[in-house]
N, CA and C of each residue as an Amber inpcrd file, in Angstrom:
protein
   285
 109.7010000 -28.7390000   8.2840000 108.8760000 -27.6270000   7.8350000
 108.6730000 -26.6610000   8.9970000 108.4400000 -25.5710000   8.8800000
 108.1540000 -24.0490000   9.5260000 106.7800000 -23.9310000   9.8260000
 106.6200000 -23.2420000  10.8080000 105.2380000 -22.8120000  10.9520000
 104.9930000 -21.7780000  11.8120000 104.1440000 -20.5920000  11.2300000
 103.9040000 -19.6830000  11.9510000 102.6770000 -19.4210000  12.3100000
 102.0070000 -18.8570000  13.4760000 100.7410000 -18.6150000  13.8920000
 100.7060000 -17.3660000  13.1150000  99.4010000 -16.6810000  12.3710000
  98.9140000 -15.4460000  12.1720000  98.1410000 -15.1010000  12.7360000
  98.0320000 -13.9730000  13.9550000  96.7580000 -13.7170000  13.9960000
  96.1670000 -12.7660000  13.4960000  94.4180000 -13.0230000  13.0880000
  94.0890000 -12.2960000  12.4090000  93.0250000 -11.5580000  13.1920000
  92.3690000 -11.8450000  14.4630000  91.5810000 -11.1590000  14.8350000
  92.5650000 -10.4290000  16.0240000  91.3610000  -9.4880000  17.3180000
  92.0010000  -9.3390000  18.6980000  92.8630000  -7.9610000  18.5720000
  93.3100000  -7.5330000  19.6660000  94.3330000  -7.0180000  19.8530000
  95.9130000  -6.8960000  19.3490000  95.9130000  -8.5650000  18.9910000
  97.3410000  -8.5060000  18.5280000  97.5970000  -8.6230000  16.5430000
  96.0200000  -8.8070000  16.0160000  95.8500000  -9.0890000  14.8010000
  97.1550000  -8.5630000  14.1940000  97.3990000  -9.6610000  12.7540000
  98.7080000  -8.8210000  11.8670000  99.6570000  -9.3730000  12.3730000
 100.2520000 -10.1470000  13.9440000 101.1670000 -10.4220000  14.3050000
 101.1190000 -12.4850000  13.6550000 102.4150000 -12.2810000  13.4230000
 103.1590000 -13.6510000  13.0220000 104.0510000 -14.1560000  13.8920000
 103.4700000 -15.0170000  14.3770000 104.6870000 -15.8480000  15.7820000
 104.9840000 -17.0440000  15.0430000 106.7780000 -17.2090000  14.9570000
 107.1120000 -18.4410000  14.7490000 106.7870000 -19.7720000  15.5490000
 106.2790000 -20.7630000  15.4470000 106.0760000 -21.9190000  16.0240000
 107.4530000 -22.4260000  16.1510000 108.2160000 -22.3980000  17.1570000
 109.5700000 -23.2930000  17.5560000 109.2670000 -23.7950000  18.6450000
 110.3010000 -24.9990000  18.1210000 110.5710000 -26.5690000  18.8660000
 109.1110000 -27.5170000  18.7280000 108.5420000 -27.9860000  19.6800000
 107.4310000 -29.4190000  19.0970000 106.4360000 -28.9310000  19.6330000
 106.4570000 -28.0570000  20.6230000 104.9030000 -27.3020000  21.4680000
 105.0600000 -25.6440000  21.7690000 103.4730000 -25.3490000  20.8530000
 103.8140000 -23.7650000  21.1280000 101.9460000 -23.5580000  21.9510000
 102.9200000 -22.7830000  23.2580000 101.7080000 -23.1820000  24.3920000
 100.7490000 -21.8100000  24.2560000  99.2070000 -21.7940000  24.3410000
  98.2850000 -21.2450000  24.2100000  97.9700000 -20.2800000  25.4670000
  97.1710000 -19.3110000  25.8410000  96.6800000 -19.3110000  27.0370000
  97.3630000 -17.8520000  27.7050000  96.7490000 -17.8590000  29.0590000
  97.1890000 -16.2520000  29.8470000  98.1820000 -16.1050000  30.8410000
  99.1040000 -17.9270000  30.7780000 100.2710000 -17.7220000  31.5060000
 100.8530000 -17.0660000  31.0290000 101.9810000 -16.4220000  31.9170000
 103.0640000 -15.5950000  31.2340000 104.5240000 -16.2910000  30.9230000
 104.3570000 -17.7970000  30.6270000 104.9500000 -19.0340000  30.0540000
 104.4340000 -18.8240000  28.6190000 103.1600000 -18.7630000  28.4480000
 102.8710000 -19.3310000  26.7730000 103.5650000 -18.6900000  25.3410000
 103.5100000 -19.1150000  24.8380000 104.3300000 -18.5050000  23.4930000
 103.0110000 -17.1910000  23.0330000 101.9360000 -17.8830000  23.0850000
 101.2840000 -16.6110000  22.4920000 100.0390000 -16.3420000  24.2350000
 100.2620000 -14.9590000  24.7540000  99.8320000 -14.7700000  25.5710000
  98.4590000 -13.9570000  25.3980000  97.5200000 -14.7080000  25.7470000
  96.1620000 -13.9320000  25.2660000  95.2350000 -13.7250000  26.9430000
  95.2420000 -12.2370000  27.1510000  94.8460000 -11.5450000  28.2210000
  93.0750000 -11.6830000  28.5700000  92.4230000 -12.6260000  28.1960000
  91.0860000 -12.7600000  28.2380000  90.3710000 -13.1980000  29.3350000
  89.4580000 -13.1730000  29.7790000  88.6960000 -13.4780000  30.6370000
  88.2110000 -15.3320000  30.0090000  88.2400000 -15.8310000  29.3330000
  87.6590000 -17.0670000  28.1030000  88.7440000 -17.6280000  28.1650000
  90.1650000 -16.9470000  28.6670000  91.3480000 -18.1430000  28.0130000
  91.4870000 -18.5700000  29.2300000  91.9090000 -19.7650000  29.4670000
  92.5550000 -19.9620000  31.1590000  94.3080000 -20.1500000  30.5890000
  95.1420000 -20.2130000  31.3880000  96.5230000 -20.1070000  32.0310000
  96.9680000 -20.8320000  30.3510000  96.7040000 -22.3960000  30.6850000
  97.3990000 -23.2260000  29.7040000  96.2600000 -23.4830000  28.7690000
  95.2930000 -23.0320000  27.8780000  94.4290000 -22.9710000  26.9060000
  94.4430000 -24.1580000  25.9980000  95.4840000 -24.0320000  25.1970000
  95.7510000 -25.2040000  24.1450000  96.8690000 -25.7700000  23.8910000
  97.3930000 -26.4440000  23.1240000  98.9880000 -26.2620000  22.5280000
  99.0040000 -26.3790000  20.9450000  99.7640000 -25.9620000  20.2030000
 100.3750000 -26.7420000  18.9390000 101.1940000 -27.4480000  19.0900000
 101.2350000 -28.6890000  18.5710000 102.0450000 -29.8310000  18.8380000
 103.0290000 -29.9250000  17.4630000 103.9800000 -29.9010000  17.4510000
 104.7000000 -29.8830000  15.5780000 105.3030000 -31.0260000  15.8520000
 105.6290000 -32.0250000  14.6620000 105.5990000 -32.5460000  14.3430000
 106.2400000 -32.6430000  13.2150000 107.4940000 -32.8400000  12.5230000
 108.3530000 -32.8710000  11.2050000 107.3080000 -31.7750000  10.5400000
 106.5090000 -32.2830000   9.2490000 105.7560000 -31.4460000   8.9270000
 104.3060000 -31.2850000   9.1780000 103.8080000 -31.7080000  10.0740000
 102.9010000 -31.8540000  10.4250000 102.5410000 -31.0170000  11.8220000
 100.8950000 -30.4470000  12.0770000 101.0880000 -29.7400000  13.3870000
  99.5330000 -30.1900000  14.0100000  99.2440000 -30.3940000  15.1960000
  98.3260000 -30.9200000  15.4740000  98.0100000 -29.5870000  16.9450000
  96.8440000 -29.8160000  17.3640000  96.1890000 -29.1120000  18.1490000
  95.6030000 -29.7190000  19.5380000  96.0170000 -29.3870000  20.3870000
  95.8510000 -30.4120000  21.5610000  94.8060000 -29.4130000  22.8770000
  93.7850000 -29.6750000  22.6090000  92.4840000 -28.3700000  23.9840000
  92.8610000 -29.0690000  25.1100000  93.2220000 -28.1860000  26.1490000
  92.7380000 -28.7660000  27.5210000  92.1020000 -28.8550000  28.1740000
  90.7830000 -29.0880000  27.6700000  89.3720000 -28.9800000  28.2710000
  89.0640000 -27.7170000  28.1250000  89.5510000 -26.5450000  27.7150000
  88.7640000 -25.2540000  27.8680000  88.0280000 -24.9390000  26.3450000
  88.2640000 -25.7500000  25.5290000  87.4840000 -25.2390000  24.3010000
  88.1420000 -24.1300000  23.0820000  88.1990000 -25.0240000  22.0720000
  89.2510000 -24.2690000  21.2360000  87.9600000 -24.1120000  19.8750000
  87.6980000 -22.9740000  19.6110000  87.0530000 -23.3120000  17.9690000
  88.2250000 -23.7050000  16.7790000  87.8140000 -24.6900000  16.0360000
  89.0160000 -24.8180000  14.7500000  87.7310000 -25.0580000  13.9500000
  88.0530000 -24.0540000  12.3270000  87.4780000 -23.7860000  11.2990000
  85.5450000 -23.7330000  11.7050000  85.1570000 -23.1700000  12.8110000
  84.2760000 -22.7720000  12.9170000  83.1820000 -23.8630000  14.0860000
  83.9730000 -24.3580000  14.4650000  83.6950000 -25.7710000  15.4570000
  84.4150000 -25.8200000  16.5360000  83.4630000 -26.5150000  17.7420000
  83.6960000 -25.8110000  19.0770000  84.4920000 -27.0360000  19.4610000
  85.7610000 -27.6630000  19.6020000  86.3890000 -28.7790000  20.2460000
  86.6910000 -28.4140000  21.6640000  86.1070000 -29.6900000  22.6920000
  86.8200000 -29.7830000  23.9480000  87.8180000 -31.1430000  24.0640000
  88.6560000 -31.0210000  25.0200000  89.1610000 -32.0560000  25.4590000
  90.5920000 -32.5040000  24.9520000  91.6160000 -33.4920000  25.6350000
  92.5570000 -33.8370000  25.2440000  92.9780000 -33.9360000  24.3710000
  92.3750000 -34.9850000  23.4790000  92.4210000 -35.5860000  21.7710000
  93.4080000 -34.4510000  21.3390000  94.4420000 -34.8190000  20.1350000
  94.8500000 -33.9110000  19.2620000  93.9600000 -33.9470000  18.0790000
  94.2810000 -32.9660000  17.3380000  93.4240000 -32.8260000  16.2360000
  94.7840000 -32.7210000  15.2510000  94.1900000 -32.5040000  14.3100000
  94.9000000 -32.2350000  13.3430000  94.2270000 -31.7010000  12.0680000
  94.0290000 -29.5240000  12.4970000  93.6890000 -29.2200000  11.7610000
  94.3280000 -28.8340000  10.6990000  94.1220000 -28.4590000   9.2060000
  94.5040000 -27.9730000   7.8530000  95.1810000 -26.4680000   8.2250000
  96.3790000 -26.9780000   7.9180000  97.0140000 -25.1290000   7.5170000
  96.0460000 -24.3350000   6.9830000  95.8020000 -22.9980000   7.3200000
  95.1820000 -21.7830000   6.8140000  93.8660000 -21.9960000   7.1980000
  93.7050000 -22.9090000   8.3290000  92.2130000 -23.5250000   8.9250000
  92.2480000 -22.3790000  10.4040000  91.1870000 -21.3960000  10.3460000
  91.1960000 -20.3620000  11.8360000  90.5850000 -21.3070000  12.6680000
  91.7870000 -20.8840000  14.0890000  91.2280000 -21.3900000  14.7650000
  90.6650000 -20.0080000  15.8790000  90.2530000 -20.3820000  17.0000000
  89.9360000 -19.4460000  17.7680000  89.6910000 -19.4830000  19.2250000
  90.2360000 -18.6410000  20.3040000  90.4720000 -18.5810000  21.6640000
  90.3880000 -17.1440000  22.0970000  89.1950000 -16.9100000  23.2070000
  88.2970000 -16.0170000  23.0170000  87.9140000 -14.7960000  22.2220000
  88.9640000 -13.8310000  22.3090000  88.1110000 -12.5430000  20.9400000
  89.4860000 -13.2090000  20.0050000  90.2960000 -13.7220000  20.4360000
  91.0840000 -13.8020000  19.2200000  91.3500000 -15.1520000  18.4490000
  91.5590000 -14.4220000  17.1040000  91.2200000 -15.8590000  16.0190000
  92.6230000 -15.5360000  15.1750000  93.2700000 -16.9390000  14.8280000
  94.3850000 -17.3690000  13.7910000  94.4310000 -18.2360000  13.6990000
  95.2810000 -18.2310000  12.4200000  95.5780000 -19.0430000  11.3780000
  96.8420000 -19.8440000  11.4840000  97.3560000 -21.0410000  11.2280000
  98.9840000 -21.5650000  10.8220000  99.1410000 -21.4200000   9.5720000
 100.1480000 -20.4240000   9.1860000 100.9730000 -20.4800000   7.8340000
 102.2330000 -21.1080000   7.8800000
């Protein structure tokens, strides 16, 4: 299965990034798949982890909101498609 980030808030709102290969990296390196310029994000922020069809969410201690809840720490999660998540002004979705 496919998966794309939407974002819907921020600067880049409206944009659709394909999720390719098993990790799509978060954050204000200029490595990450989705590069978010914030003062709130650090370097390596989060990841999406994919998984056949499945996609899980992995914080690195900096704090990720998913569906309106503040997660820290290693743990993957495994939030619901069309569940916003959010990293500082900007918020999306996996379709």
């Amino acid at each position: 299965m496919r998966f794309c980030l939407r974002i819907i808030t921020g600067k880049q709102a409206g944009r659709e990034i394909p999720c390719l290969g098993s990790r799509f990296l978060i954050g204000c390196a200029d490595n990450c798949d989705l590069k978010i310029d914030e003062s709130q994000v650090s370097p390596y922020h989060c990841a999406l982890l994919i998984q056949e069809d499945d996609i899980w969410l992995r914080d690195y201690g900096c704090g990720t909101v998913v569906g309106g809840r503040r997660i820290v720490g290693p743990g993957p999660r495994n939030p619901r498609a069309g569940q916003q998540r959010g990293w500082g002004g900007v918020g999306g979705e996996v379709v």
